[in-house]
N, C-alpha and C positions, 0 to 999 in steps of 0.2 A: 504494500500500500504506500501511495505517496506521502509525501509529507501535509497535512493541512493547517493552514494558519489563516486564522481568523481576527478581524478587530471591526476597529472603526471608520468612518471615514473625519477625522480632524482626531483630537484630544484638546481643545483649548477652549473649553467649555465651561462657565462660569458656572450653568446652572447641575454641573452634576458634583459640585461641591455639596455633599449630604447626600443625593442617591449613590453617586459611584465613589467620590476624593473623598477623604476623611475632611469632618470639620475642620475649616481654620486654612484649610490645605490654601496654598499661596498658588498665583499660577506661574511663578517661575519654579515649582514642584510636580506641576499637571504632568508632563510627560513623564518624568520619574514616576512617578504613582501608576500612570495607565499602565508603563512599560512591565509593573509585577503584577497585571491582569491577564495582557496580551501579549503576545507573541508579533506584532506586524501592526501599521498605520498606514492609513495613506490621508497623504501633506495633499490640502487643498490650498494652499496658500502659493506654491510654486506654478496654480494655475495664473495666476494675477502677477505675478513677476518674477525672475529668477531671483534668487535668496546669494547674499555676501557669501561666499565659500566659508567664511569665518562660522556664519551662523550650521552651515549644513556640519561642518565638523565640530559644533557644540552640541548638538542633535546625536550624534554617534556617541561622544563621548556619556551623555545622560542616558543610556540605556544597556542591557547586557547584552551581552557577546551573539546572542541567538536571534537578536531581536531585525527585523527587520521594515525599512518605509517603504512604500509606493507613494514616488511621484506623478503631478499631472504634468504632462507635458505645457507650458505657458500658454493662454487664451491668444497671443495674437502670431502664434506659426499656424495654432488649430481654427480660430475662428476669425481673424485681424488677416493674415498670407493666406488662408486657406489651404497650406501646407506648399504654396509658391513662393521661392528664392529666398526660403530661410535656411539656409544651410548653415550660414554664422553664426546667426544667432539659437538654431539648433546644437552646433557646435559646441560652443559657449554656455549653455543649459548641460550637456551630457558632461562636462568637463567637471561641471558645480556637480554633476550628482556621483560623480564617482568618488568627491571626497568622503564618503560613506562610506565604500571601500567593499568586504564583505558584509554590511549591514543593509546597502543597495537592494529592495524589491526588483519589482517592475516599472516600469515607463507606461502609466496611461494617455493613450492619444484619444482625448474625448473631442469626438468630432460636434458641432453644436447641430441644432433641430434642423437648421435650414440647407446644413452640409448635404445637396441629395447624391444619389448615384448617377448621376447626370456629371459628378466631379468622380466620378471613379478615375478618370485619366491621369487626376492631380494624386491621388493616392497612389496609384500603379507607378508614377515615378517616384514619388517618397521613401517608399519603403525600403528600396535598394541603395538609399541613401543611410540609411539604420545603423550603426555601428554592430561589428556581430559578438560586440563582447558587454553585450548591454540586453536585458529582455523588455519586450516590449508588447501590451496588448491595443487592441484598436476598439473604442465603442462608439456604434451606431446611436444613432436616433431616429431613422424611420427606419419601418418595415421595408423597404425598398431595396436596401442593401444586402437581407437575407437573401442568394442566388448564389447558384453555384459556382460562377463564374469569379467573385469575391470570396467566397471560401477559399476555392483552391490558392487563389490568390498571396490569401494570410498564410496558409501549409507551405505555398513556396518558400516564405520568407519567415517561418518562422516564430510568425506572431499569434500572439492570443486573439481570438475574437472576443469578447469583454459578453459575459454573460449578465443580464442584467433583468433585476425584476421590477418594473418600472411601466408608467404607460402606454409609454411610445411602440413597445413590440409585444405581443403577448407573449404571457408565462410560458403558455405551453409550449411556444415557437424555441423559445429559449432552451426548457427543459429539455426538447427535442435536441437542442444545438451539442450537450452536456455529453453526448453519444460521440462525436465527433470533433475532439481537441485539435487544434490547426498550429499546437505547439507542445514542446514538452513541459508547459505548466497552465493551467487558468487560470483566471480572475472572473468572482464576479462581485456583483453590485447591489446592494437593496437597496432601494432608491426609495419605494410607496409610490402612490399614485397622484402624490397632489405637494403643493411645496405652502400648506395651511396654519400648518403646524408653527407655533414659537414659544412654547411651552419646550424643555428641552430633558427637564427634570423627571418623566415618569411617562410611562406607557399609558396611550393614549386610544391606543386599537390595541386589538385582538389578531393578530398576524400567526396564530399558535399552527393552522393551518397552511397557509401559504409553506410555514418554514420546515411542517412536518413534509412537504413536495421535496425541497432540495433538499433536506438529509434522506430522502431516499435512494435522491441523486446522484449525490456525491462522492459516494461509497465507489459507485464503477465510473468514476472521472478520475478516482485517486486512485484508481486499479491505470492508469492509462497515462498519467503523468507525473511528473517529478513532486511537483508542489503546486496547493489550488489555494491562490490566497484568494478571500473573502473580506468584503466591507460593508458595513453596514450605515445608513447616515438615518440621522435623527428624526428625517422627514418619513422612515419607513411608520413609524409606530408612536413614534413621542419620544424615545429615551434610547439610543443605540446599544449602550455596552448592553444592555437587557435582553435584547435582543441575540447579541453574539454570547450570549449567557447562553441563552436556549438553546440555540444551535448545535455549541458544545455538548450541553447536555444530551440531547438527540443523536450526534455525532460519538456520542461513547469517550468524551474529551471531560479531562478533571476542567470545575471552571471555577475562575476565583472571586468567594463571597467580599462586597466591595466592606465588609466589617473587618477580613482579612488584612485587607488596606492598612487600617489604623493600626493594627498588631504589627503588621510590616514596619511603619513608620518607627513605631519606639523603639524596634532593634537600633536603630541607627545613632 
């Protein structure tokens, strides 16, 4: 079985001081804390600009050895170039993210809503532009893109297609995808159906269903590739780490009570 690692999508979250941080928790502590829940993050903030190299190697240093990020690839190669004559400024992002070194995830290339398959041509040259010592998935947002002809596409090169349970492509289409890795690792994404939510602190839906789907799933995905990291964002249900709670538990995975946390903390 592969390796699987589960988390969040951010850690820099004020309101889950009391559901998930221990009281009092400061947020130049958040990431230490989340880091002895989970195993893996993925940085939404490298979507909005590349980050000082200074900060990505403060980031490695505040976590253990096992721990690993996913980055977004920056909003304006994937939705500002639309993946046209960023090569430098590509360049210069993979450069920042390697100083993570072996604590480096994957490279999410989140394509935006209005990306259609109409630009399939702009991705078909991108991707052989990839560094191949770097991994990297690709996620849609229409249905459009599901076809075979993009599949094989990603297999050539490599890359994940980004599983994701969200509204823009049904579950099923996705779940069906789960059969079929187009890399030796996955990723997927709980995303929810609606971005309503700003309550951050507590489960808000009932998603007990949806998540008993993909641990059924993911058993013969993790028969098939190396490592399936998973993230979960706030918008799925009201409160993420609760969520990657459950998961684990379904998944046969130990998961860590956020009361834990505060035990953690006083060793120190």
């Amino acid at each position: 079985m592969g390796d699987l690692r589960l988390g969040t999508q951010g850690w820099n979250y004020a309101a889950w001081v009391g559901p998930m941080y221990p009281a009092a928790t400061k947020p130049t502590a958040f990431l230490e804390t989340y880091a002895r829940a989970f195993t893996t993050v993925e940085v939404d903030s490298t979507f909005y600009a590349i980050p000082p190299a200074k900060t990505v190697r403060n980031w490695a240093k505040r976590v253990g050895a096992d721990f690993q990020f996913a980055l977004k690839l920056p909003q304006q190669i994937t939705h500002e170039q639309r993946l046209i004559g960023a090569g430098d400024l590509a360049a210069r992002f993979f450069d920042v993210a390697r100083e993570l070194g072996n604590k480096l995830g994957p490279i999410l290339i989140q394509l935006g809503p209005d990306f259609s398959p109409d630009e399939l041509p702009s991705l078909a040259k991108f991707l052989p532009t990839l560094p191949g010592d770097l991994k990297f998935a690709v996620e849609f947002r229409q249905k459009g893109w599901i076809q075979e002809e993009v599949i094989a596409l990603l297999e050539q090169h490599g890359v994940a297609l980004t599983l994701v349970d969200a509204r823009w492509i049904p579950r099923e289409t996705m779940l069906r995808l789960a059969d079929r890795p187009t890399a030796d690792f996955a990723y997927v994404r709980w995303m929810g159906p609606n971005r309503d939510i700003t309550d951050y602190s507590r489960l808000q839906f009932d998603r007990t269903a949806e998540l008993e789907r993909w641990a059924a799933a993911l058993p013969a995905l993790l028969a098939k590739v190396v490592t399936v990291y998973g993230y979960v964002n706030n918008h799925y249900a009201g409160h993420s780490p609760a969520n990657v709670r459950m998961l684990q538990t379904m998944l046969g995975q130990v998961s860590v009570d956020p009361a834990q946390l505060g035990e953690q903390l006083g060793l120190f």
